[in-house]
C-alpha positions as CSV (number, residue, x, y, z in Angstrom):
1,X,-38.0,-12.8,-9.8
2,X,-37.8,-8.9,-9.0
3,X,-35.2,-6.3,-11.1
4,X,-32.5,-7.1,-8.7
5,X,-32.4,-10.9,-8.7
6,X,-32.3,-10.7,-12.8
7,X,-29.7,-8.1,-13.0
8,X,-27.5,-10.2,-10.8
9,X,-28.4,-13.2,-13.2
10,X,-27.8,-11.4,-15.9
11,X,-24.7,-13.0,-18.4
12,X,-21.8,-10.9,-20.4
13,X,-19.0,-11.4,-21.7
14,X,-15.6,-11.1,-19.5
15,X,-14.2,-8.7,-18.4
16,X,-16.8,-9.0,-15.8
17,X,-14.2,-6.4,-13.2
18,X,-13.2,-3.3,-14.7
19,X,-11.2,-0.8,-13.2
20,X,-10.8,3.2,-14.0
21,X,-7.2,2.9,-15.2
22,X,-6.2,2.3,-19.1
23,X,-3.4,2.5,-20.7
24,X,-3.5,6.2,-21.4
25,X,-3.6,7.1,-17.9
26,X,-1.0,4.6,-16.8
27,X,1.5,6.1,-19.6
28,X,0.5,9.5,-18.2
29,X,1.9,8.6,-15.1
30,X,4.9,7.4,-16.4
31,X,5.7,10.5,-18.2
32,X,4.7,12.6,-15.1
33,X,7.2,10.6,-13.0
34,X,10.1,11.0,-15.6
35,X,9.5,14.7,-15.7
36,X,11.8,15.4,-12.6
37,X,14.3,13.8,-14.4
38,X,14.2,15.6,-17.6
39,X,13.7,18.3,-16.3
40,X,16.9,17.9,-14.1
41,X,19.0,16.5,-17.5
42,X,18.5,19.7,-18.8
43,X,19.4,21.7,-15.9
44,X,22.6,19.5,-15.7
45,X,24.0,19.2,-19.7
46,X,22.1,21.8,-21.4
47,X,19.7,22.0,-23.8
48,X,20.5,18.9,-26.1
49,X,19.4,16.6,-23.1
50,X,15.7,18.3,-23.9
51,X,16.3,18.0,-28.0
52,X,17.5,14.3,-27.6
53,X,14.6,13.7,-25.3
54,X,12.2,15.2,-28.0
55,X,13.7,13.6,-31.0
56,X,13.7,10.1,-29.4
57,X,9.6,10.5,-28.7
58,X,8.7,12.0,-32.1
59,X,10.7,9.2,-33.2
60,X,9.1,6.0,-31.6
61,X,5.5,8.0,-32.2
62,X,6.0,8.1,-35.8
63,X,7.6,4.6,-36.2
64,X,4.2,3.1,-34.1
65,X,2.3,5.5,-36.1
66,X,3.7,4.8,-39.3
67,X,3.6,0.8,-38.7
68,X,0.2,0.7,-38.3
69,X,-1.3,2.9,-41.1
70,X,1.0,0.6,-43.2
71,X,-0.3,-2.7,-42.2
72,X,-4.0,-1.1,-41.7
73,X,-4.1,-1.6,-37.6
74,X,-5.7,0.6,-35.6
75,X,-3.3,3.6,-34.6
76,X,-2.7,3.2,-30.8
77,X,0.0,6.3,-30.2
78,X,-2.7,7.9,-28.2
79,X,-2.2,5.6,-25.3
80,X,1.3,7.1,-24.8
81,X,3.6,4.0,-24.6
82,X,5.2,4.8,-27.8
83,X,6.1,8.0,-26.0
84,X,7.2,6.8,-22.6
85,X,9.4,4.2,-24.8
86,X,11.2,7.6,-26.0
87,X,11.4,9.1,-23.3
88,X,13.5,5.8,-22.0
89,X,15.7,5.8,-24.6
90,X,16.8,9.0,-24.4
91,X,17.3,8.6,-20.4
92,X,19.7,5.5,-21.3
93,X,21.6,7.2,-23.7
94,X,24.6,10.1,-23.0
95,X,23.9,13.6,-24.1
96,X,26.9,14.1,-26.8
97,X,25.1,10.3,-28.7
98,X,25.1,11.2,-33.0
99,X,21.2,11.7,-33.4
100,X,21.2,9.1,-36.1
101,X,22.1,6.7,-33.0
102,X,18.5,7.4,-31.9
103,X,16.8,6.7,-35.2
104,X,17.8,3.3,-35.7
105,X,17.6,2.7,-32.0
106,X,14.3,3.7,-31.7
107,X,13.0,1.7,-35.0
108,X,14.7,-1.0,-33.4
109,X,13.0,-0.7,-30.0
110,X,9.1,0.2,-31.7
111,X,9.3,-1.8,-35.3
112,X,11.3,-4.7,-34.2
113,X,10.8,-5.8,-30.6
114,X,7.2,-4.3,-30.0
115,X,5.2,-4.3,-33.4
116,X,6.7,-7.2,-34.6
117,X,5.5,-9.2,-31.9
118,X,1.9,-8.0,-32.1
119,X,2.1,-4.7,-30.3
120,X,1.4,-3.4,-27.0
121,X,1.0,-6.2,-24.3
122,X,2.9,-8.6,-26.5
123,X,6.7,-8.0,-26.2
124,X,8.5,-10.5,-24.8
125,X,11.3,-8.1,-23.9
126,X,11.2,-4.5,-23.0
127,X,11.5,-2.2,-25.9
128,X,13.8,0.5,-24.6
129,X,16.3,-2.2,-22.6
130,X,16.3,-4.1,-26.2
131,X,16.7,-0.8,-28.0
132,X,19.8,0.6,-25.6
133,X,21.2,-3.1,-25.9
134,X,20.9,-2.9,-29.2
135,X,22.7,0.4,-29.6
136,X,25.8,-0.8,-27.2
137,X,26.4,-3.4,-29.4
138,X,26.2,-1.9,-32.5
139,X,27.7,1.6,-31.3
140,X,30.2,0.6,-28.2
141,X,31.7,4.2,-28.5
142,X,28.7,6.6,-29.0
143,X,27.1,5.2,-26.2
144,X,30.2,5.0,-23.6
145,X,31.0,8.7,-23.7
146,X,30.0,10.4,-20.6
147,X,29.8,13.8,-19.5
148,X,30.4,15.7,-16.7
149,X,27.7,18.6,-16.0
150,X,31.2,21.0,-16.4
151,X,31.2,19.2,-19.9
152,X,34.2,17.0,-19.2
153,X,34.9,14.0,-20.2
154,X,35.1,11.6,-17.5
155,X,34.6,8.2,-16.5
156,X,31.2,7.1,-14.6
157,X,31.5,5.8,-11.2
158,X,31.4,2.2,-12.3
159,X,33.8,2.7,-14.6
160,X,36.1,3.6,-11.7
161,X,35.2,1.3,-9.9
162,X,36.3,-1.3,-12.5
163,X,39.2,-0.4,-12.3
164,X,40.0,-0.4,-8.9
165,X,39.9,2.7,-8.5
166,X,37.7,4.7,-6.3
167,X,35.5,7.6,-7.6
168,X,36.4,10.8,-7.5
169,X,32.7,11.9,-6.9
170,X,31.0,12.8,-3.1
171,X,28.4,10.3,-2.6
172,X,25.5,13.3,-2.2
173,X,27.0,14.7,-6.0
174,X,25.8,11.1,-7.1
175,X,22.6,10.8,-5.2
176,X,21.3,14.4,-6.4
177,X,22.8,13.5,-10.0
178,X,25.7,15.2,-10.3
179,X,28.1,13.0,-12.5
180,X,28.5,12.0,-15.6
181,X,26.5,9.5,-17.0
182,X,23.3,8.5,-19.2
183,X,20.5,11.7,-19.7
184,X,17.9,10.6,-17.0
185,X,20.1,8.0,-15.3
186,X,22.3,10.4,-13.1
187,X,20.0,12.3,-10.6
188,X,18.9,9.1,-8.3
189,X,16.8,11.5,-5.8
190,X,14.3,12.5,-8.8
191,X,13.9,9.3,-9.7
192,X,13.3,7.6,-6.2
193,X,10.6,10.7,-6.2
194,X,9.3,9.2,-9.6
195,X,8.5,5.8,-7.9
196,X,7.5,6.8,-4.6
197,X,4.6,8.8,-6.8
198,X,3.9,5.7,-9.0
199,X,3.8,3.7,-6.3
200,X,1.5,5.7,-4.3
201,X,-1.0,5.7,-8.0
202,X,-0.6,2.1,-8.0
203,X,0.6,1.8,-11.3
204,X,3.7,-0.7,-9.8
205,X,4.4,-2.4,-6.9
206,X,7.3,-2.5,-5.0
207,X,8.3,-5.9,-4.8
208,X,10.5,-6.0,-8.2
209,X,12.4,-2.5,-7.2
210,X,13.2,-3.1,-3.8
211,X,14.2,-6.8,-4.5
212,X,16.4,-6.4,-7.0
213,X,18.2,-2.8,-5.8
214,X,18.7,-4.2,-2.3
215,X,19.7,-7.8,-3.7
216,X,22.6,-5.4,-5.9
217,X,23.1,-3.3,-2.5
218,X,23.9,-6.9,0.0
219,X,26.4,-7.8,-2.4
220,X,28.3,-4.5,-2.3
221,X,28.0,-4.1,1.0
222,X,29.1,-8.0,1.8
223,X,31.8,-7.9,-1.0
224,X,33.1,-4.1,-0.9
225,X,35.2,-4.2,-4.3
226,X,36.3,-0.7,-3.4
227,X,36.8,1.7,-0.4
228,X,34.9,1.2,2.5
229,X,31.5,-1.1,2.6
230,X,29.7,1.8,3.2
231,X,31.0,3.4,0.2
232,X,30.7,0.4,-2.3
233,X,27.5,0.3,-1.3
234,X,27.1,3.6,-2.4
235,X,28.7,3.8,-5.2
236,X,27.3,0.6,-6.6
237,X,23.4,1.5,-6.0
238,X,23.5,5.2,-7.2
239,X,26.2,5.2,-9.5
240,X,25.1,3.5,-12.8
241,X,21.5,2.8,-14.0
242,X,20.2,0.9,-11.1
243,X,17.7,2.8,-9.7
244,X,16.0,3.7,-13.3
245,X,16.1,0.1,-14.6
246,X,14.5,-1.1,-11.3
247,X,11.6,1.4,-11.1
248,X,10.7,2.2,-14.4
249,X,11.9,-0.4,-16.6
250,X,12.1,-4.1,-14.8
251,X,8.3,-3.2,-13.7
252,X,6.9,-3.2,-17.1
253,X,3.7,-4.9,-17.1
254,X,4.2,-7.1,-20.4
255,X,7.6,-8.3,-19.5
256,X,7.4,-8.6,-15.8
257,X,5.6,-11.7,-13.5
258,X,2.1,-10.9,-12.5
259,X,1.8,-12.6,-9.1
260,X,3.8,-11.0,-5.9
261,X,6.2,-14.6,-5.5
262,X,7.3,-14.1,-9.4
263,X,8.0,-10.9,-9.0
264,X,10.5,-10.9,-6.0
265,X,11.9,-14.0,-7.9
266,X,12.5,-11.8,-11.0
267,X,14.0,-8.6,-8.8
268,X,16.5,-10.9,-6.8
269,X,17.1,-12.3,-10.4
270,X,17.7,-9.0,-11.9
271,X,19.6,-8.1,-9.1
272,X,22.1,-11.3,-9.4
273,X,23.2,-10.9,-12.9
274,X,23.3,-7.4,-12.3
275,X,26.2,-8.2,-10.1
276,X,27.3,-10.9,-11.9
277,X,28.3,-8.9,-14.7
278,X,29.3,-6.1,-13.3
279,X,32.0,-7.9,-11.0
280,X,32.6,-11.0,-13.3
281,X,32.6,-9.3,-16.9
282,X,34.4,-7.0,-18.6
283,X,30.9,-4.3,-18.6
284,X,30.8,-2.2,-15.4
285,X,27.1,-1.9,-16.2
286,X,25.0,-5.1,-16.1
287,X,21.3,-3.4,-15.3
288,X,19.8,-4.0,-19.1
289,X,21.2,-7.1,-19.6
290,X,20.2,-8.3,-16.7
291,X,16.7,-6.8,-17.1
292,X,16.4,-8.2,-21.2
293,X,17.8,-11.7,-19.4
294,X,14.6,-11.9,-16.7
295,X,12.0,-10.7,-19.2
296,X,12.7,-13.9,-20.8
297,X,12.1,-16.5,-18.5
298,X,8.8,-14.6,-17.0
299,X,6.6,-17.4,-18.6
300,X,8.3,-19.6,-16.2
301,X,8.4,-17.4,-13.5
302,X,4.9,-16.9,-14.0
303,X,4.1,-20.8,-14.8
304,X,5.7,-21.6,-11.7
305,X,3.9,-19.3,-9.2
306,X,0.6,-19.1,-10.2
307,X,-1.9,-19.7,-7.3
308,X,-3.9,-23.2,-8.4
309,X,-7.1,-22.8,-9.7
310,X,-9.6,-23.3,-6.7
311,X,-11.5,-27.3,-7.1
312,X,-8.9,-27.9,-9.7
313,X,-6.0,-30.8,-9.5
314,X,-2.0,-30.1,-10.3
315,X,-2.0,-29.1,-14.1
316,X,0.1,-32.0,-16.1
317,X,3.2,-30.8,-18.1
318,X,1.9,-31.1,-21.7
């Protein structure tokens, strides 16, 4: 047997494909695709949108950081996801929050529903939905005080919208991100940039964020709570936290299906509670609930459309 023949025989251990990507470079794209974002929060309410954006990284750095000296685990902060987790909080968070807000969110979000569970790549839910969920709950009025960039107070478009009313905002003032609303929620166009350039690294697929933002879109079209269809439409896509829940935070690896069926099952999912709350329940937002709600049944997602095994028969229910 010649060289060839016994390196192709030769055994290892799995992985036996590897690819060029890790985690570090992933995160690193994440953060490069935010950075239109945050840069435009700042530009928008000032320099506590940076300082909030800042505090909430150093924050879920050092909690990760921290954990793992303490229970004598290797430090992982190096791979980023602690920071992009920051930067996610802050984006879901309004500029005027108390800072003390952030410090038990972000404990919450890195301690609690990420190390707890084993770290990295075992979550069950997302860290900075459950974090901003968590927050809500506990904070109803820190985290429901929006801005205008003229440093109003004023009601988001949804809100409006709740109420029957319709929003006083031009529909290109919402899609460049000019209304009031969460830090790195507002300014749709950056974001869309952000996915187009994560989707063009392959670091996600579209099938969760156009599944779940045009499942949203048919219902305001179909259903036109306000104004014209055309409007709702509008309104309901680009005026809340739609189109940075589907991109960057429903495509999370950990809490989102891994074959192409599951995850157009788990956008359209998103998608219908999304409405669900938003024109059943007293929230005008229903993105992270809807997001936290689909993270937990992506076992059965998953379970249910996996290909079968090739030379293997229907695996019995045990």
């Amino acid at each position: 047997m010649n060289a060839e023949n016994q390196s192709l025989m030769a055994l290892s251990p799995s992985p036996h494909v590897k690819h060029k990507n890790t985690t570090q470079s992933i995160m690193r794209d994440v953060l490069i695709a935010l950075s239109g974002a945050f840069v435009w929060s700042i530009v928008v309410f000032g320099y506590m949108a940076a300082v909030l954006t800042v505090l909430s990284v150093a924050l879920c750095v050092f909690y990760e950081f921290a954990y793992q000296k303490l229970m004598r685990k290797p430090v992982t902060v190096s791979d980023l996801s602690a920071a992009v987790t920051g930067v996610l909080i802050a984006f879901n968070v309004p500029v005027d929050i108390a800072p003390w807000v952030l410090i038990f969110g972000c404990f919450f979000a890195i301690i609690i529903v990420k190390q707890l569970f084993g770290g990295i790549g075992k979550n069950i839910v997302n860290p900075a939905i459950a974090a901003r969920i968590f927050m809500f709950v506990c904070w109803p009025s820190e985290m429901s005080r929006f801005f205008k960039p003229d440093a109003v107070t004023s009601s988001t478009p949804l809100a409006s919208m709740k109420s029957g009313a319709l929003p006083d905002y031009p529909m290109l003032d919402m899609f460049l991100g000019l209304i009031p609303g969460c830090i790195g929620e507002v300014s749709s166009l950056l974001l869309i940039i952000g996915g187009i350039y994560l989707l063009v690294r392959r670091v996600i697929t579209p099938q969760i964020p156009i599944a779940f933002i045009l499942t949203v879109a048919v219902f305001y079209l179909a259903l036109s709570p306000v104004g014209t269809p055309l409007q709702s439409l509008g309104y309901g896509v680009f005026g809340g936290g739609l189109i940075l829940g589907a991109i960057f935070m429903a495509t999370d690896y950990t809490t989102s299906p891994v074959t192409p069926v599951g995850r157009i099952i788990f956008g359209v999912g998103c998608g219908l509670i999304t409405v669900a709350i938003r024109f059943l329940g007293a929230y005008p937002e229903g993105v992270s609930f809807a997001i936290m709600i689909m993270n937990l049944l992506v076992y059965y997602i998953d379970k249910f459309t996996m290909p079968r095994v090739f030379g293997m028969g229907k695996q019995k229910n045990s």
